[in-house]
N, C-alpha and C positions, 0 to 999 in steps of 0.2 A: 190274713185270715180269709176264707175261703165260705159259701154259700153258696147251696145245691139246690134242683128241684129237676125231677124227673117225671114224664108223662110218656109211661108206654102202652104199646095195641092200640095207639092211635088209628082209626077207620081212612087214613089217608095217606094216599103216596108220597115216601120220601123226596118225588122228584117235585110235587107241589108247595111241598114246605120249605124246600131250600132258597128258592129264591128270597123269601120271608127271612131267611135265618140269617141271610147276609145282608140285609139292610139293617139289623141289629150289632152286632158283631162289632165290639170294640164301644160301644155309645155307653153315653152315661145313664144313668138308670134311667132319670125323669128324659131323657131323648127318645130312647128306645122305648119308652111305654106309650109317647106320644106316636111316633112316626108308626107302633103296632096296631093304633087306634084308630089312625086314619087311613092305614091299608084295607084295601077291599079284601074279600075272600076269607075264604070258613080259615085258612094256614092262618093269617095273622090272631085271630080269635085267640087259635088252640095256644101258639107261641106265647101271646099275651097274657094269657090265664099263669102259665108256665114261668114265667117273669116275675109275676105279682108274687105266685108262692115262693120263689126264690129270694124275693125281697122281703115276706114274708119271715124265712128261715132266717136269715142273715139280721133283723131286727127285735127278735123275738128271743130266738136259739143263743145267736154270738154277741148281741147288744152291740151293733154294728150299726154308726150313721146312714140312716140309707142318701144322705146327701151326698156322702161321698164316695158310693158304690158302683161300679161299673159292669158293665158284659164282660168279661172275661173270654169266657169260653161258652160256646150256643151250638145245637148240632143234631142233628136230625137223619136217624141213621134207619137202615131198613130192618122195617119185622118180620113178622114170619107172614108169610101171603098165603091165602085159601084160595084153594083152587076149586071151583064150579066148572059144569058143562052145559049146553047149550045146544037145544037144534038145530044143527046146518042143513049145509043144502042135499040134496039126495041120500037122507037119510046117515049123514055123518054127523060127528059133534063139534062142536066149537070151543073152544077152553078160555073160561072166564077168568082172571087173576084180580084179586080183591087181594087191595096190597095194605100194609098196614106198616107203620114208622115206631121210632121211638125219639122223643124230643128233650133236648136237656140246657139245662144251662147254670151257669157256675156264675155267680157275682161274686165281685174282689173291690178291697177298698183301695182308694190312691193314694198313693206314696204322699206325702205331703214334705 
């Protein structure tokens, strides 16, 4: 059995949040909410939040141990990005890209 949670138009680039997504990836639930806790940076927050409701889902929705739940699947893909302008230099523009992600992750229980 299978548990989802999805966090999209996240306010940050997917290239920030990947690094985050692979120190998760494969861990056991209570690993991966530790090693997201003691990561610096706003990426581990948003991923962490995104975890808990995953565990969340999977204990609530499927009555699923969370003791013996795992990462499965984690993934931080790109959203739609706003594009802004900006004053350059003699009188041209500069083009701002505000990038925005989407973040997911799927918890799975272990075979026993």
């Amino acid at each position: 059995m299978k548990a989802s949670a999805t966090a999209k138009y996240i306010r940050m680039s997917p290239i920030k949040l990947k690094p985050v997504v692979d120190l998760v990836r494969g861990k056991d639930l209570k690993d991966a909410l530790n090693i997201l806790k003691f990561t610096p940076g706003k990426g581990s927050i948003i991923v962490e939040k995104v975890v808990k409701s995953a565990a969340a889902n999977a204990e609530n929705n499927f009555d699923m141990n969370p003791d013996d739940l795992y990462v499965a699947q984690v993934y931080a893909h790109k959203g739609p990005t706003m594009k802004r302008w900006r004053a350059g230099a003699k009188g041209s523009a500069s083009k701002i890209m505000k990038r925005s992600s989407h973040v997911g992750v799927t918890l799975q229980e272990k075979e026993s």
